[in-house]
C-alpha positions as CSV (number, residue, x, y, z in Angstrom):
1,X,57.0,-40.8,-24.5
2,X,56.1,-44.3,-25.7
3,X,57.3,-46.0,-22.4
4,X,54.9,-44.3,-20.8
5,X,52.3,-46.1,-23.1
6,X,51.8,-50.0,-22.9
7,X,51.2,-52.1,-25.9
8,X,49.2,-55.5,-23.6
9,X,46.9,-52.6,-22.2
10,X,45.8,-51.5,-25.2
11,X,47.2,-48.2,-24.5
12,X,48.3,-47.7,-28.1
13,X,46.2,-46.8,-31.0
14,X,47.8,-47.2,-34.5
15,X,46.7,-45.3,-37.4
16,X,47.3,-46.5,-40.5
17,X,47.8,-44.1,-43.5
18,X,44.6,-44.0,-45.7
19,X,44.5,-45.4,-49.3
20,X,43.6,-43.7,-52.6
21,X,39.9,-44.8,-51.9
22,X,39.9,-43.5,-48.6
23,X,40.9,-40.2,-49.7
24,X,38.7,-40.1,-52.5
25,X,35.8,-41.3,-50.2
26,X,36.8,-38.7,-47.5
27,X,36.8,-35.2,-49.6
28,X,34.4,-36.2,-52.1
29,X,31.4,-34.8,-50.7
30,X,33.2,-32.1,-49.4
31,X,35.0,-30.9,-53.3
32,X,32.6,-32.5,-55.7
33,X,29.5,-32.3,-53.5
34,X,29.8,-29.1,-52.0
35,X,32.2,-26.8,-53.0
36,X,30.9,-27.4,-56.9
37,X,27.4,-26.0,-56.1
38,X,26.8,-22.8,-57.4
39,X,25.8,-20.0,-55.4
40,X,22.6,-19.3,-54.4
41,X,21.0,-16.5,-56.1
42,X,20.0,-13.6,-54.8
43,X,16.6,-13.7,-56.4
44,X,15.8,-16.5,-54.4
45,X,13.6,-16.2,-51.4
46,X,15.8,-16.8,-49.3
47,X,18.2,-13.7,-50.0
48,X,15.2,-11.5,-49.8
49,X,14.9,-8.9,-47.0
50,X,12.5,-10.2,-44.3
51,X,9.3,-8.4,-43.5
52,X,9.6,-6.3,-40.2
53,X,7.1,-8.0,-38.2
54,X,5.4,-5.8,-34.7
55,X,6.0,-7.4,-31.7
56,X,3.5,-9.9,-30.5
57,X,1.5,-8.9,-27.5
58,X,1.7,-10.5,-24.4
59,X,-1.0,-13.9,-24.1
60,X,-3.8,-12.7,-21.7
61,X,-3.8,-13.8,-18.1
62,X,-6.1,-16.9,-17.4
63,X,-9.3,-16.2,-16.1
64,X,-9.2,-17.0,-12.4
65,X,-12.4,-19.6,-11.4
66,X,-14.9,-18.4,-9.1
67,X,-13.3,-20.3,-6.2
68,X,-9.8,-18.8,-7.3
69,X,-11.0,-15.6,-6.8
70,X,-12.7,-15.7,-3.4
71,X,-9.4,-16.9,-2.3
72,X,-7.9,-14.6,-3.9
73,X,-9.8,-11.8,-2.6
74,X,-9.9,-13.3,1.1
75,X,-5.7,-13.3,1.2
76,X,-5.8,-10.1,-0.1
77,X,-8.2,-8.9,2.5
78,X,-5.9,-10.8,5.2
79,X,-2.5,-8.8,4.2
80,X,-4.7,-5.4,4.2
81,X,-5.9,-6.1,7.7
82,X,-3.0,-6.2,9.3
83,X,-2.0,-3.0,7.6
84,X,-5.5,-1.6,8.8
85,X,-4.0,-2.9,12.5
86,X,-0.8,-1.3,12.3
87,X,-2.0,2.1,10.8
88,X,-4.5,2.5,13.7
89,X,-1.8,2.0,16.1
90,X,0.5,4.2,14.5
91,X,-2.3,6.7,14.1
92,X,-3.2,6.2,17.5
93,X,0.1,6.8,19.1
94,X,0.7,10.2,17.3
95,X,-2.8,11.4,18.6
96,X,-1.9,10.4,22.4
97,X,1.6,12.1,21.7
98,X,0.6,16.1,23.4
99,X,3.3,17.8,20.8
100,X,0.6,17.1,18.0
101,X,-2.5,17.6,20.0
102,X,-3.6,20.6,17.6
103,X,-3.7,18.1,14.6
104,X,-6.0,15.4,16.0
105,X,-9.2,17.4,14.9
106,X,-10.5,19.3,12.3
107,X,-10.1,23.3,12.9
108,X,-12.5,25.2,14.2
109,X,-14.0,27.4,11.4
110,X,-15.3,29.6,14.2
111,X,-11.6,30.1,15.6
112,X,-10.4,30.6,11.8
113,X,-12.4,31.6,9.7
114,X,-10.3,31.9,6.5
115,X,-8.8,28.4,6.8
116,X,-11.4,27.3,4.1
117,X,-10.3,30.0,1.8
118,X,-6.5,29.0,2.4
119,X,-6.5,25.1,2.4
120,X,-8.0,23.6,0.0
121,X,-8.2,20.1,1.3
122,X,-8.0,19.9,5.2
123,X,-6.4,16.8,6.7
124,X,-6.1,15.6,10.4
125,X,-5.6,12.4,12.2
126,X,-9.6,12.0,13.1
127,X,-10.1,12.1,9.2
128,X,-7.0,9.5,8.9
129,X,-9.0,6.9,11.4
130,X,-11.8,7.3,9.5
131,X,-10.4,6.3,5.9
132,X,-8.0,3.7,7.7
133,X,-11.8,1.9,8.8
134,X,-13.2,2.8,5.3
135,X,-10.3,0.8,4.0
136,X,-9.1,3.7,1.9
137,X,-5.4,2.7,2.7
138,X,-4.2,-0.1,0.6
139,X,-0.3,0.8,1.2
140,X,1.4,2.5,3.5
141,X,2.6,5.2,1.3
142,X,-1.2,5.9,0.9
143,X,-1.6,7.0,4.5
144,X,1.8,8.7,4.7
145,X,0.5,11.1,2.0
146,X,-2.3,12.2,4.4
147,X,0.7,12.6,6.7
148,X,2.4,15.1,4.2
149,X,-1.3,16.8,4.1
150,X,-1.3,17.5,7.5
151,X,2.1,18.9,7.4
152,X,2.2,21.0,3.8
153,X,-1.3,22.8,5.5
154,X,0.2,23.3,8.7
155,X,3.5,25.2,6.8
156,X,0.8,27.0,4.4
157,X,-1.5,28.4,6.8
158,X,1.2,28.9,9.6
159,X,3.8,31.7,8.2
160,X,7.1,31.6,9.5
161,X,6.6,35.0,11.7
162,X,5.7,34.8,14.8
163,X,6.5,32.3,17.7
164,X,2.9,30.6,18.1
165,X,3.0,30.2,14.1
166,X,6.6,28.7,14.1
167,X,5.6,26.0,16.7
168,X,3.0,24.9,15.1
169,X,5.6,24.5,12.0
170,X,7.8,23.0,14.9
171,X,5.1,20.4,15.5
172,X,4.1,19.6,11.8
173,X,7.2,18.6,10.8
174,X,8.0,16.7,14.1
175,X,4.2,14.9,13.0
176,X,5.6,14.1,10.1
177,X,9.1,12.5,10.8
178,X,7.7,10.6,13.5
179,X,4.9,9.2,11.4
180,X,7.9,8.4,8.7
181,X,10.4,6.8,10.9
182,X,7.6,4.8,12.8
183,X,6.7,3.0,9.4
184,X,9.9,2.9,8.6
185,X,11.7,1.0,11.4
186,X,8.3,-1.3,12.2
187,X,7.1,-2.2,8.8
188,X,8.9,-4.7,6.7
189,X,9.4,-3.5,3.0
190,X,8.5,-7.0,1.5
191,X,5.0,-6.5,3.5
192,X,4.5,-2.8,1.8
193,X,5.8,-4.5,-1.6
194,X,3.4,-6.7,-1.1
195,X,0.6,-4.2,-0.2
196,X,1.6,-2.3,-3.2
197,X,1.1,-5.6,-5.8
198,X,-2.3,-5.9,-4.2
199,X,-3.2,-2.7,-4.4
200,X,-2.1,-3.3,-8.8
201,X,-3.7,-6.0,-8.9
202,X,-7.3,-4.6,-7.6
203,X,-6.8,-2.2,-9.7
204,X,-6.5,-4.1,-12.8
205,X,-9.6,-6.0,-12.0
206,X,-11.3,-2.7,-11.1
207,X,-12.3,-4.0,-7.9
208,X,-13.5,-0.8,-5.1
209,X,-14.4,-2.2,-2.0
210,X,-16.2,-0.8,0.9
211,X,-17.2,-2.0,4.6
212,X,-20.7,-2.8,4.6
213,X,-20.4,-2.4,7.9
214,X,-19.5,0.8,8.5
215,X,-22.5,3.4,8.2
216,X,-22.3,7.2,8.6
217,X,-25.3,9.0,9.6
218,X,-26.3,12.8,9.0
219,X,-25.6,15.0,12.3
220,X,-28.9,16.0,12.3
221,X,-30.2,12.6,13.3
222,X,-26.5,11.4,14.8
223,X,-28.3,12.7,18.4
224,X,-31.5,12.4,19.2
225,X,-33.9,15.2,20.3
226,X,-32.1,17.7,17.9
227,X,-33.2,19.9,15.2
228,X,-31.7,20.9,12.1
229,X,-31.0,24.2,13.1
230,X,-29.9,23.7,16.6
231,X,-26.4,24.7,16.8
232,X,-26.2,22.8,20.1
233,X,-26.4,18.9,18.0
234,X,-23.0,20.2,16.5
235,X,-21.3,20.0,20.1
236,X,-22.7,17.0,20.4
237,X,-21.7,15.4,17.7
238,X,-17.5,17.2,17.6
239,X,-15.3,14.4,18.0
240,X,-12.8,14.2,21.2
241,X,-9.6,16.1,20.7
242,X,-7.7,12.5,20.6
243,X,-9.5,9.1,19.5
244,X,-10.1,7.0,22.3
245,X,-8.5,3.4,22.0
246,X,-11.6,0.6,20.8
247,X,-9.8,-1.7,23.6
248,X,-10.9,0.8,26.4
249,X,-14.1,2.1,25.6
250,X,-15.3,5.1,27.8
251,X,-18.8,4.2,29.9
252,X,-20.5,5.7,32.7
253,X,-22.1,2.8,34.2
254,X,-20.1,2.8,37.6
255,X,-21.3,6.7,37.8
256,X,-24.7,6.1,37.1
257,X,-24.6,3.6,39.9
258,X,-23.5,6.0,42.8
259,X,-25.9,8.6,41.3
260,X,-28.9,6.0,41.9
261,X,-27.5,5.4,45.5
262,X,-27.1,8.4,46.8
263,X,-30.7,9.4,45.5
264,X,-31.8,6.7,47.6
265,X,-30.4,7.6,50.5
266,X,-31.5,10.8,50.2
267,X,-35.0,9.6,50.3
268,X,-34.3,7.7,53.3
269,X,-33.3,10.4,54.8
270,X,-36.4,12.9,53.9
271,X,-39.3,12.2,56.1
Protein backbone atom coordinates (compact mmCIF):
# COMPACT_ATOMS: atom_id res chain seq x y z
CA UNK A 1 0.00 0.00 0.00
CA UNK A 2 2.64 2.61 0.52
CA UNK A 3 4.04 2.36 -3.06
CA UNK A 4 1.02 3.37 -4.17
CA UNK A 5 1.64 6.72 -2.15
CA UNK A 6 4.58 9.10 -3.15
CA UNK A 7 6.60 10.94 -0.56
CA UNK A 8 7.95 14.23 -3.41
CA UNK A 9 4.01 14.61 -4.11
CA UNK A 10 3.15 15.11 -0.83
CA UNK A 11 0.99 12.17 -0.96
CA UNK A 12 1.85 11.22 2.59
CA UNK A 13 0.65 12.69 5.79
CA UNK A 14 2.45 11.75 9.05
CA UNK A 15 0.86 11.92 12.24
CA UNK A 16 2.87 12.19 15.02
CA UNK A 17 1.73 10.70 18.40
CA UNK A 18 0.39 13.54 20.76
CA UNK A 19 2.22 14.60 24.05
CA UNK A 20 0.95 14.69 27.59
CA UNK A 21 -0.17 18.38 26.95
CA UNK A 22 -1.90 17.44 23.98
CA UNK A 23 -3.89 14.93 25.63
CA UNK A 24 -4.57 16.96 28.48
CA UNK A 25 -5.59 19.94 26.14
CA UNK A 26 -7.76 17.51 24.02
CA UNK A 27 -10.20 15.86 26.77
CA UNK A 28 -10.19 18.57 29.13
CA UNK A 29 -13.13 20.29 28.17
CA UNK A 30 -14.71 17.31 27.38
CA UNK A 31 -14.03 15.34 31.35
CA UNK A 32 -13.44 18.44 33.52
CA UNK A 33 -15.68 20.78 31.55
CA UNK A 34 -18.51 18.77 30.75
CA UNK A 35 -18.95 15.54 32.04
CA UNK A 36 -18.31 17.21 35.72
CA UNK A 37 -21.48 19.40 35.45
CA UNK A 38 -24.16 18.39 37.39
CA UNK A 39 -27.41 17.68 36.07
CA UNK A 40 -29.88 19.94 35.42
CA UNK A 41 -32.74 19.90 37.69
CA UNK A 42 -35.89 19.19 37.07
CA UNK A 43 -37.26 22.20 38.75
CA UNK A 44 -35.77 24.21 36.34
CA UNK A 45 -37.78 25.78 33.59
CA UNK A 46 -36.50 24.06 31.23
CA UNK A 47 -37.74 20.48 32.47
CA UNK A 48 -41.18 21.89 32.90
CA UNK A 49 -44.00 20.61 30.61
CA UNK A 50 -44.67 23.18 27.90
CA UNK A 51 -48.05 24.86 27.66
CA UNK A 52 -50.27 23.39 24.75
CA UNK A 53 -50.58 26.22 22.63
CA UNK A 54 -53.96 26.30 19.71
CA UNK A 55 -52.93 26.45 16.47
CA UNK A 56 -52.43 29.83 14.89
CA UNK A 57 -54.86 30.85 12.23
CA UNK A 58 -54.02 31.30 8.89
CA UNK A 59 -52.68 35.31 8.02
CA UNK A 60 -55.60 36.97 6.12
CA UNK A 61 -55.40 37.25 2.36
CA UNK A 62 -54.19 40.85 1.15
CA UNK A 63 -56.66 43.11 0.22
CA UNK A 64 -56.70 43.25 -3.58
CA UNK A 65 -56.49 47.23 -4.91
CA UNK A 66 -59.22 48.56 -6.78
CA UNK A 67 -57.39 48.02 -10.07
CA UNK A 68 -56.55 44.35 -8.93
CA UNK A 69 -59.97 43.63 -8.67
CA UNK A 70 -61.42 44.99 -11.95
CA UNK A 71 -58.87 42.68 -13.46
CA UNK A 72 -59.68 40.28 -11.49
CA UNK A 73 -63.28 40.37 -12.12
CA UNK A 74 -62.82 41.07 -15.99
CA UNK A 75 -60.64 37.41 -16.32
CA UNK A 76 -63.04 35.94 -14.37
CA UNK A 77 -65.83 37.21 -16.63
CA UNK A 78 -63.65 36.10 -19.76
CA UNK A 79 -63.34 32.20 -18.52
CA UNK A 80 -67.32 32.30 -17.69
CA UNK A 81 -68.05 33.46 -21.19
CA UNK A 82 -66.71 31.00 -22.95
CA UNK A 83 -68.56 28.55 -20.67
CA UNK A 84 -71.79 30.70 -21.44
CA UNK A 85 -70.69 29.88 -25.40
CA UNK A 86 -70.23 26.34 -25.05
CA UNK A 87 -73.40 25.67 -22.79
CA UNK A 88 -75.63 27.38 -25.41
CA UNK A 89 -74.25 25.24 -28.07
CA UNK A 90 -74.60 22.27 -26.16
CA UNK A 91 -78.00 23.36 -25.13
CA UNK A 92 -78.79 24.18 -28.47
CA UNK A 93 -77.84 20.99 -30.09
CA UNK A 94 -79.98 18.79 -27.66
CA UNK A 95 -83.05 21.02 -28.55
CA UNK A 96 -82.51 20.58 -32.47
CA UNK A 97 -82.03 16.76 -31.69
CA UNK A 98 -86.13 15.39 -32.48
CA UNK A 99 -85.61 12.40 -29.71
CA UNK A 100 -85.95 15.21 -26.96
CA UNK A 101 -88.39 17.44 -28.66
CA UNK A 102 -90.93 16.98 -25.64
CA UNK A 103 -88.25 18.55 -23.21
CA UNK A 104 -87.59 21.83 -24.98
CA UNK A 105 -90.74 23.60 -23.41
CA UNK A 106 -92.38 23.86 -20.38
CA UNK A 107 -95.65 21.38 -20.22
CA UNK A 108 -98.74 22.37 -20.96
CA UNK A 109 -100.73 22.69 -17.70
CA UNK A 110 -103.85 22.49 -19.95
CA UNK A 111 -102.61 18.98 -21.42
CA UNK A 112 -101.63 17.97 -17.65
CA UNK A 113 -103.09 19.20 -15.24
CA UNK A 114 -101.58 17.52 -12.23
CA UNK A 115 -97.99 18.06 -13.27
CA UNK A 116 -97.86 20.94 -10.69
CA UNK A 117 -99.04 18.74 -7.96
CA UNK A 118 -96.43 15.99 -8.92
CA UNK A 119 -93.23 18.06 -9.73
CA UNK A 120 -92.25 20.29 -7.62
CA UNK A 121 -89.62 22.15 -9.59
CA UNK A 122 -90.20 21.91 -13.42
CA UNK A 123 -87.12 22.04 -15.66
CA UNK A 124 -86.65 22.17 -19.45
CA UNK A 125 -84.14 23.31 -21.97
CA UNK A 126 -86.07 26.81 -22.69
CA UNK A 127 -85.59 27.45 -18.85
CA UNK A 128 -81.83 26.21 -19.20
CA UNK A 129 -81.12 29.07 -22.08
CA UNK A 130 -82.56 31.37 -20.01
CA UNK A 131 -80.30 30.93 -16.76
CA UNK A 132 -77.26 30.13 -19.14
CA UNK A 133 -77.97 34.20 -20.41
CA UNK A 134 -78.81 35.21 -16.72
CA UNK A 135 -75.30 33.82 -16.04
CA UNK A 136 -76.68 31.41 -13.44
CA UNK A 137 -74.08 28.76 -14.58
CA UNK A 138 -70.70 29.35 -13.21
CA UNK A 139 -69.53 25.48 -13.79
CA UNK A 140 -70.49 23.08 -15.73
CA UNK A 141 -71.69 20.68 -13.16
CA UNK A 142 -74.22 23.62 -12.38
CA UNK A 143 -75.98 23.19 -15.69
CA UNK A 144 -75.71 19.38 -15.74
CA UNK A 145 -77.85 19.45 -12.51
CA UNK A 146 -80.67 21.04 -14.45
CA UNK A 147 -79.89 18.20 -16.83
CA UNK A 148 -80.62 15.60 -14.01
CA UNK A 149 -83.88 17.82 -13.34
CA UNK A 150 -85.21 17.29 -16.57
CA UNK A 151 -84.51 13.68 -16.37
CA UNK A 152 -85.47 12.66 -12.42
CA UNK A 153 -89.12 14.61 -13.47
CA UNK A 154 -89.46 12.85 -16.64
CA UNK A 155 -88.89 9.28 -14.55
CA UNK A 156 -91.32 10.72 -11.73
CA UNK A 157 -94.14 11.78 -13.61
CA UNK A 158 -93.74 9.07 -16.41
CA UNK A 159 -94.36 5.49 -14.59
CA UNK A 160 -92.85 2.67 -16.04
CA UNK A 161 -96.34 1.17 -17.49
CA UNK A 162 -97.27 1.86 -20.51
CA UNK A 163 -95.38 2.28 -23.90
CA UNK A 164 -95.94 6.18 -24.48
CA UNK A 165 -94.74 6.57 -20.66
CA UNK A 166 -91.62 4.30 -21.13
CA UNK A 167 -90.44 6.35 -24.21
CA UNK A 168 -90.55 9.33 -22.67
CA UNK A 169 -88.26 7.48 -19.84
CA UNK A 170 -86.41 6.24 -23.11
CA UNK A 171 -85.83 9.86 -24.07
CA UNK A 172 -84.94 11.30 -20.57
CA UNK A 173 -82.31 9.21 -20.01
CA UNK A 174 -80.95 9.36 -23.64
CA UNK A 175 -81.25 13.60 -22.75
CA UNK A 176 -79.27 13.04 -20.12
CA UNK A 177 -76.25 10.78 -21.33
CA UNK A 178 -75.95 12.84 -24.29
CA UNK A 179 -75.79 16.03 -22.32
CA UNK A 180 -73.04 14.13 -19.97
CA UNK A 181 -70.82 12.69 -22.61
CA UNK A 182 -71.03 15.93 -24.74
CA UNK A 183 -69.36 17.88 -21.75
CA UNK A 184 -67.42 15.21 -21.09
CA UNK A 185 -65.46 14.54 -24.28
CA UNK A 186 -65.43 18.61 -25.38
CA UNK A 187 -64.68 20.27 -22.20
CA UNK A 188 -61.27 20.20 -20.76
CA UNK A 189 -61.27 19.36 -16.95
CA UNK A 190 -58.48 22.06 -16.13
CA UNK A 191 -61.18 24.68 -17.72
CA UNK A 192 -64.11 23.24 -15.36
CA UNK A 193 -61.40 23.29 -12.44
CA UNK A 194 -60.94 26.44 -13.23
CA UNK A 195 -64.66 27.43 -13.50
CA UNK A 196 -65.10 25.82 -10.18
CA UNK A 197 -62.10 28.07 -8.29
CA UNK A 198 -63.99 31.04 -9.71
CA UNK A 199 -67.03 30.16 -8.85
CA UNK A 200 -65.13 29.79 -4.71
CA UNK A 201 -63.66 32.52 -5.10
CA UNK A 202 -67.00 34.84 -5.93
CA UNK A 203 -68.33 33.30 -3.38
CA UNK A 204 -65.93 34.27 -0.79
CA UNK A 205 -66.12 37.80 -1.70
CA UNK A 206 -70.00 37.47 -1.86
CA UNK A 207 -70.00 38.78 -5.25
CA UNK A 208 -73.83 38.01 -7.25
CA UNK A 209 -73.76 39.30 -10.51
CA UNK A 210 -76.42 39.90 -13.02
CA UNK A 211 -76.70 41.12 -16.75
CA UNK A 212 -77.92 44.55 -16.75
CA UNK A 213 -78.70 43.82 -19.94
CA UNK A 214 -81.00 41.39 -19.96
CA UNK A 215 -84.67 42.60 -18.93
CA UNK A 216 -87.78 40.45 -18.56
CA UNK A 217 -91.02 42.00 -19.04
CA UNK A 218 -94.62 40.86 -17.64
CA UNK A 219 -96.72 38.96 -20.44
CA UNK A 220 -99.25 41.29 -20.09
CA UNK A 221 -97.29 44.04 -21.68
CA UNK A 222 -94.69 41.49 -23.59
CA UNK A 223 -97.40 42.05 -26.71
CA UNK A 224 -98.97 44.88 -27.40
CA UNK A 225 -102.80 45.43 -27.83
CA UNK A 226 -103.49 42.71 -25.06
CA UNK A 227 -105.33 42.74 -21.88
CA UNK A 228 -104.75 41.09 -18.76
CA UNK A 229 -107.35 38.69 -19.10
CA UNK A 230 -107.07 37.79 -22.68
CA UNK A 231 -106.11 34.28 -22.88
CA UNK A 232 -105.04 34.96 -26.46
CA UNK A 233 -101.54 37.28 -25.23
CA UNK A 234 -100.47 33.79 -23.63
CA UNK A 235 -100.16 32.24 -27.36
CA UNK A 236 -98.51 34.91 -28.15
CA UNK A 237 -96.08 35.04 -25.84
CA UNK A 238 -95.35 30.64 -25.63
CA UNK A 239 -92.02 30.16 -26.69
CA UNK A 240 -91.13 27.91 -29.95
CA UNK A 241 -90.99 24.25 -29.24
CA UNK A 242 -86.99 24.50 -29.97
CA UNK A 243 -84.81 27.89 -29.57
CA UNK A 244 -83.94 29.29 -32.70
CA UNK A 245 -80.12 29.87 -33.20
CA UNK A 246 -79.12 34.02 -32.43
CA UNK A 247 -76.82 33.54 -35.69
CA UNK A 248 -80.01 32.97 -37.88
CA UNK A 249 -82.69 35.08 -36.69
CA UNK A 250 -86.21 34.44 -38.20
CA UNK A 251 -87.70 37.70 -40.23
CA UNK A 252 -90.41 38.18 -42.53
CA UNK A 253 -89.15 41.01 -44.56
CA UNK A 254 -88.73 39.09 -47.91
CA UNK A 255 -92.64 38.01 -47.28
CA UNK A 256 -93.78 41.32 -46.58
CA UNK A 257 -92.19 42.34 -49.83
CA UNK A 258 -94.19 39.97 -52.23
CA UNK A 259 -97.38 40.77 -50.13
CA UNK A 260 -96.89 44.63 -51.04
CA UNK A 261 -96.30 43.51 -54.78
CA UNK A 262 -98.84 41.52 -55.43
CA UNK A 263 -101.36 44.17 -53.83
CA UNK A 264 -100.03 46.40 -56.30
CA UNK A 265 -100.65 44.49 -59.07
CA UNK A 266 -103.87 43.85 -58.09
CA UNK A 267 -104.71 47.39 -58.25
CA UNK A 268 -103.31 47.67 -61.54
CA UNK A 269 -105.32 45.26 -62.60
CA UNK A 270 -108.83 46.67 -61.01
CA UNK A 271 -110.28 49.34 -63.20
Amino acid sequence: IKELFNDDREEVFKVQLPNMEERRTFFEDLIVNQAAKPPASKNSPAWRPLEVLPIAPPPKPRQLTEKEIRQLEKQEEDTLRELRIFLRDVTHRLAVDRRFRAFTKPVDPEEVPDYDTVIKQPMDLSAVLSKIDLHQYQTAGDFLKDIDLICSNALQYNPDKYPGDRLIRHRACALKDTAYAIVREEMDEDFEQHCEEIKESRKRRGMIYAPSYYHVMSKQNSVPGCKNTDPKCDEKTKMPAAPVDSSTPRSNGKLHFIQTFLEKVLKSLIP
